[in-house]
Each structure stands twice: as C-alpha cells, then as structure tokens.
TORVEXFI-398015 format. One record per atom (N, C-alpha, C, O): residue in three letters; x, y, z. Coordinates in pm, whole numbers, plus 50000, padded with zeros to 5 digits. Example, Ala and Ser with C-alpha at 12.3 -4.5 7.8 and 13.67 -1.06 7.14 Angstrom:
ALA513194943150780;ALA512304955050780;ALA513204967050780;ALA514244966850846;SER512854977550708;SER513674989450714;SER512905000350787;SER513415011450804;
***
This chain:
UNK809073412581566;UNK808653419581686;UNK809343433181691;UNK810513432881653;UNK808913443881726;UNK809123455581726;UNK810313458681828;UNK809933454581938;UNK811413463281836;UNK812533466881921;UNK811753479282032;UNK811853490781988;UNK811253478482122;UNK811103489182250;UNK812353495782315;UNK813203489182376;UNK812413509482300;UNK813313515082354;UNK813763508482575;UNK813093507182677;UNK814773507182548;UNK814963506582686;UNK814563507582768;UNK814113499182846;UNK814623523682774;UNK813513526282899;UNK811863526682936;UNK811093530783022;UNK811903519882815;UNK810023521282840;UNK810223507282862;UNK809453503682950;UNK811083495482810;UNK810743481682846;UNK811143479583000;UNK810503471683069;UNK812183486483049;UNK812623485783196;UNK811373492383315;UNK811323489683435;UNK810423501883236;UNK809193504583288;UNK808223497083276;UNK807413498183368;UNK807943488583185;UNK807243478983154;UNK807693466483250;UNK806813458583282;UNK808683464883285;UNK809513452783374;UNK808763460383503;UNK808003453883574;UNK808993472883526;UNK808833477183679;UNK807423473583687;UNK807173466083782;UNK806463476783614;UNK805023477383670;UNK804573467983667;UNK803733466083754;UNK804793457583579;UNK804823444383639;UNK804993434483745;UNK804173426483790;UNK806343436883780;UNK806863436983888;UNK805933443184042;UNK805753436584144;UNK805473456584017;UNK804523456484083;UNK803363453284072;UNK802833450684181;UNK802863452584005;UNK801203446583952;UNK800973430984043;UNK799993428184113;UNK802553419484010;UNK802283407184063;UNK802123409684220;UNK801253405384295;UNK803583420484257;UNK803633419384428;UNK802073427284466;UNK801683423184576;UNK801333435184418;UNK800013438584480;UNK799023427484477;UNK798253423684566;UNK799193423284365;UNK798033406584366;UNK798663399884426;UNK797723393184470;UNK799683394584478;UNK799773382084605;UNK799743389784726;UNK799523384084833;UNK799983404984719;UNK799403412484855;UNK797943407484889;UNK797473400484979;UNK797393414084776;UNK795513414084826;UNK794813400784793;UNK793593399384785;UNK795953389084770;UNK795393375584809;UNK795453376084883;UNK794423379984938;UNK796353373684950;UNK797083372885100;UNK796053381885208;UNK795263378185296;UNK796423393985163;UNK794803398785230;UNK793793395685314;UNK793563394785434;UNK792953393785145;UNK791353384985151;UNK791653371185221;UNK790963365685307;UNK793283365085145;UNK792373351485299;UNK792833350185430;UNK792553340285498;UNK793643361085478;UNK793743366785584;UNK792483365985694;UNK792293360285801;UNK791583376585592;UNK790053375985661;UNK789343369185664;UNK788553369385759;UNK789213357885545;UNK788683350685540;UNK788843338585646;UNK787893331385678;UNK790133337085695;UNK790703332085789;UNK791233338685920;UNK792113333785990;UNK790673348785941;UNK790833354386063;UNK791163348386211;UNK792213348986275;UNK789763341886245;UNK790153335486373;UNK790933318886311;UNK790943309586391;UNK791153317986256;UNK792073305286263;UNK793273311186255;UNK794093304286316;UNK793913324086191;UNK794993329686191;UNK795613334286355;UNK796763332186393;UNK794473341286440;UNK794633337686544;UNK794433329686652;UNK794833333086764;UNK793663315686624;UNK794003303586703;UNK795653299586664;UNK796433294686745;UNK796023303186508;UNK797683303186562;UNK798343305786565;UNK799403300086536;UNK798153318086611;UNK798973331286652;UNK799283330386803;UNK800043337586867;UNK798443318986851;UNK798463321287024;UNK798393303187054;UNK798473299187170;UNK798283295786967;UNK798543278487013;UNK799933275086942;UNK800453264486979;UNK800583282186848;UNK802303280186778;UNK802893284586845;UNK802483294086912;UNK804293278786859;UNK804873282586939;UNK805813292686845;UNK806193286386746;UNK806313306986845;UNK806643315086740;UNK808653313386765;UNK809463314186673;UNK809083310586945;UNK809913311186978;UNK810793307486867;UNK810343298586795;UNK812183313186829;UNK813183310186760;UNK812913302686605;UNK813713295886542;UNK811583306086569;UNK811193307986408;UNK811433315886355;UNK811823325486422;UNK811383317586226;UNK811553330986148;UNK810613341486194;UNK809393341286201;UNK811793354186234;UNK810813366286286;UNK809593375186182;UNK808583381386216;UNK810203372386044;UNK809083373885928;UNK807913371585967;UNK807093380785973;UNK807463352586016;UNK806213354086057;UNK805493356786119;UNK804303359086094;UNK806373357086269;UNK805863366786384;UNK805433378686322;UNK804203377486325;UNK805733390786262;UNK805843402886260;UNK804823399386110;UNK803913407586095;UNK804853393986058;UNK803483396285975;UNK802533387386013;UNK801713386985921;UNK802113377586133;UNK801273378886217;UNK800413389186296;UNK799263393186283;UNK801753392586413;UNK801253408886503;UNK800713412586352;UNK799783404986326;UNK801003422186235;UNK800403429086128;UNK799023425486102;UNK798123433886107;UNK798943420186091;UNK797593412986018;UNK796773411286137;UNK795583414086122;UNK797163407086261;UNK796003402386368;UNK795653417786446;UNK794733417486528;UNK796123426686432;UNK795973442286483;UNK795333446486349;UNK795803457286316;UNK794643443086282;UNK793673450486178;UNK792573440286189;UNK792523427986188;UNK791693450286201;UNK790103444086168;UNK789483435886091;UNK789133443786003;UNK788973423386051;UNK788363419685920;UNK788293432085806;UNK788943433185702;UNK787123442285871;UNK787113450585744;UNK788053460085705;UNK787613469085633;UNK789093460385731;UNK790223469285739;UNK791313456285654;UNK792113460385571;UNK791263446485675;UNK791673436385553;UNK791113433985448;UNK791933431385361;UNK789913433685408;UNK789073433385294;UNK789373443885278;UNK790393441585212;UNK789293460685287;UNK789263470285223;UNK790653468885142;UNK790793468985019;UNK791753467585252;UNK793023464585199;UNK793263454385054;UNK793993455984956;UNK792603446785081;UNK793013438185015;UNK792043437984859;UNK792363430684765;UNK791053445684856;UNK790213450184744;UNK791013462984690;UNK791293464484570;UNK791293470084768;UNK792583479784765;UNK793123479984666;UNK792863486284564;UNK794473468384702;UNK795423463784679;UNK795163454984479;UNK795803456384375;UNK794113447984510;UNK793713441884396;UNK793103448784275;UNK793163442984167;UNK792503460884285;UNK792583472584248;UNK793983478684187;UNK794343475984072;UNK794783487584280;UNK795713490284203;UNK796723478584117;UNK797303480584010;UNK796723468384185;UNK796873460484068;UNK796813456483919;UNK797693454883834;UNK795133455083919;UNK794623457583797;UNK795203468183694;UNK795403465683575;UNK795453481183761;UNK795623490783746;UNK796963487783669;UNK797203483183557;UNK797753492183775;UNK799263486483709;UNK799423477583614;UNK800123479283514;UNK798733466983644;UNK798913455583466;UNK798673462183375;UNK799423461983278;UNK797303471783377;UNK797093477083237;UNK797803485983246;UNK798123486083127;UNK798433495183294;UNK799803505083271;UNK800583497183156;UNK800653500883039;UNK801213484383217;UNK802153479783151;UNK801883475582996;UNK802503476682890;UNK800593470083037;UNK800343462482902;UNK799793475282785;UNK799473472182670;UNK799733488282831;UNK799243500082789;UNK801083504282713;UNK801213509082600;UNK802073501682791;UNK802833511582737;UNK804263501282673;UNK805373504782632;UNK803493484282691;UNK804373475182578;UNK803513476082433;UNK803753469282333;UNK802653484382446;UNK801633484582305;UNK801983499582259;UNK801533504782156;UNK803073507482374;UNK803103523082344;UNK801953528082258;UNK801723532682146;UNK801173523582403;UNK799523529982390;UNK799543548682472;UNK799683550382593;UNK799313563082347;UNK799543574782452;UNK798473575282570;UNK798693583382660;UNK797253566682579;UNK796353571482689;UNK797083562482825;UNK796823565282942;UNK798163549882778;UNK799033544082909;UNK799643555582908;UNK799183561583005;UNK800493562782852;UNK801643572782885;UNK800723579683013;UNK800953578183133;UNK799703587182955;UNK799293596383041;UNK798553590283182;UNK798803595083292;UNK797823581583167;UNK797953573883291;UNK798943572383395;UNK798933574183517;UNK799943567883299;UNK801193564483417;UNK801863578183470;UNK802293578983586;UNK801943592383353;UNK802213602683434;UNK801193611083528;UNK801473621683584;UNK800033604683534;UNK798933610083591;UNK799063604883709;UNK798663612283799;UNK799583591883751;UNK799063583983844;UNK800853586483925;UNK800903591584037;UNK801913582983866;UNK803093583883927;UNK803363599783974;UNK803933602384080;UNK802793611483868;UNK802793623883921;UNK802223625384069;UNK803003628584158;UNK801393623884085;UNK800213624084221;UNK800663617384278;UNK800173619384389;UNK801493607684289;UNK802353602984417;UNK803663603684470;UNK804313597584554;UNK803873617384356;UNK805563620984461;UNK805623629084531;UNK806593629684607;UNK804273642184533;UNK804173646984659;UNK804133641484804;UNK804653648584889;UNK803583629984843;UNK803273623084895;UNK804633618884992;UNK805023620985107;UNK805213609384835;UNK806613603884869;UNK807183613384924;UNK807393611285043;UNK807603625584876;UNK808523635684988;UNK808133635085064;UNK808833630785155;UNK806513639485100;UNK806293639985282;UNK806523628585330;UNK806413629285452;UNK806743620085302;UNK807003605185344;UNK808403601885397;UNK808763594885492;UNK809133609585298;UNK810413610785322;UNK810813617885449;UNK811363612485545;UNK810413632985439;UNK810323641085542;UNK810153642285677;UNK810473651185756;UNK809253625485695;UNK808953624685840;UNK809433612885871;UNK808963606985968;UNK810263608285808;UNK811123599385813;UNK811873589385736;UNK811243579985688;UNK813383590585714;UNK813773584485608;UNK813523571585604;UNK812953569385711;UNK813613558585527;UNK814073549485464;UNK814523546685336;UNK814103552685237;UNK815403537385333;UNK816253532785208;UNK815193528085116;UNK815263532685002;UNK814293520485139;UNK812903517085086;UNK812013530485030;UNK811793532184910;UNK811623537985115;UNK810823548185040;UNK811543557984929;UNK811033563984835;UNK813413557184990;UNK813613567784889;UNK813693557484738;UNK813283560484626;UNK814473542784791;UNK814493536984635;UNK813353540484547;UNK813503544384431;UNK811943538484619;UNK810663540884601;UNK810243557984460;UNK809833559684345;UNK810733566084583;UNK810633579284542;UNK811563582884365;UNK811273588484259;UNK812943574384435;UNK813503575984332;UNK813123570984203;UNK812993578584107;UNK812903556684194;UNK812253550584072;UNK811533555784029;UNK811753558283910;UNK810073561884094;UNK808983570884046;UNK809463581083971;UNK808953583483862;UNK810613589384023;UNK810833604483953;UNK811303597483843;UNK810903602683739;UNK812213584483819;UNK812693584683687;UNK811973579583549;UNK812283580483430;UNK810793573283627;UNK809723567083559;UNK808873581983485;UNK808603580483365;UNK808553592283531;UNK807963600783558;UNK809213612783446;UNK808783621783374;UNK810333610183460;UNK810933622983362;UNK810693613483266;UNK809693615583199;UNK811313603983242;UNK811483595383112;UNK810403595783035;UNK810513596382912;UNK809343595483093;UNK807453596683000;UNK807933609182979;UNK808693608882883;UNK807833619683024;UNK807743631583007;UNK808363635382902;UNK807823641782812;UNK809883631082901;UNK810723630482755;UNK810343625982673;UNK810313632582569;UNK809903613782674;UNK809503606882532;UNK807763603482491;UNK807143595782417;UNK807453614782596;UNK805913613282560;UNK805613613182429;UNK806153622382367;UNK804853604882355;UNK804353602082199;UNK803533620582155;UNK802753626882227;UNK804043624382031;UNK803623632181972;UNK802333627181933;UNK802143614981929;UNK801323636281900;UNK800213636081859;UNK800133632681691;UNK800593641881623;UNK799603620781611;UNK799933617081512;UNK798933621881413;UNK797883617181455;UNK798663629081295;UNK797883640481213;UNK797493628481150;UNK798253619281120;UNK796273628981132;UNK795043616881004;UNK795643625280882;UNK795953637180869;UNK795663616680817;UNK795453622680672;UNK793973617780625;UNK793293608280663;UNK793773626480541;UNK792203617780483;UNK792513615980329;UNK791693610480256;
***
C-alpha cells in the first residue's frame, strides 16, 4: 500500500468525518418530515421537564421549520455529503481533479466564514474557519504537477 503524506491523509480523515456527520444530518432531516406531526404530538404530550436539554432544543429546531424547509435541508445536506465522500475518496487516490475540487469548493467558503466570524464570534466557526484555511494552503502547496505523456 502506498505511504500518503500526512497531511493529505489527515484531510482525507477530515472529509470524512464530515461526509458521515452530513448523512446522519439529512437522515435525520428527511425523517424529521416524514414524521412531522408525530414529532410534534411529542413535543407537546412528553414531558421535556429535567431531560436532556439537547432534546428540547433540537425539538424547538426542527418543529419551527416547515416540512419543506426540512426536505430541502435535508436533500441539502445529503448532497453535500455525497460531495465530500467523493472529495475524500478523490484525494486517498491523489486524484488532481479531487485537489481542485476541494480548493474550489473550500476556497468559496472562507469568504463567507469571515463574515460569519465578523458578525459574531464562536469557538465553533473559528475552529471551522481555521481547519478550512489549513486544508486550503496545504492543497495549494502540494498541488500535483501536471504529468507530460510520453509517446
């Protein structure tokens, strides 16, 4: 088996890592909606008092969005997913059209992240921000040279 430099396997760990948490997002989702009013028959017949506040608060979440505002989400979500797996599985094959993907796609979202930042911090968005920029120089450094055919 081929030795992968470090940092492309610790990128390969990350997008993974996200790829799974977006697919049990946009399960979670879809049967959200799919289960809508039973989510709120027990949202309002459980008693929430002195349970974990987790489920309260991703209750309120979910019951303040619309059916179609969960399906979109959650097609969304299952979407970039997809997405992200093949990142990964693009750049454990140090495939160059994953490279450029992933700097195509992580580029276009750190503008973002600053304004995000900007209008208000968290420890979450900057970990966020931060991982991206390092994901994002590291391609950039070791982006694959263009390899000459011989004939």
């Amino acid at each position: 088996m081929k030795k992968r430099p470090f940092g492309l396997l610790a990128i390969v760990v990350y997008k993974s890592f996200v790829a799974s948490l977006l697919m049990v997002t946009a399960i979670a989702l879809l049967l959200a909606m799919n289960n809508y009013e039973g989510l709120q028959d027990f949202a309002s017949n459980y008693e929430l008092e002195g349970k974990a506040g987790i489920i309260e608060w991703i209750l309120d979440k979910i019951l303040n969005l619309n059916p179609r505002t969960l399906q979109f989400s959650g097609v969304g979500a299952a979407t970039y997913a997809i997405v992200t797996a093949i990142e990964a599985i693009g750049l454990w094959h140090e495939k160059r059209w994953a490279h450029i993907l992933v700097l195509g796609l992580v580029g276009i979202s750190i503008p973002p992240e600053i304004y995000e930042l900007t209008q208000g911090f968290s420890f979450l968005k900057f970990i966020v921000f931060v991982v991206n920029v390092a994901v994002f120089w590291y391609l950039i450094r070791t982006f694959p040279k263009h390899k000459e055919h011989k004939h």
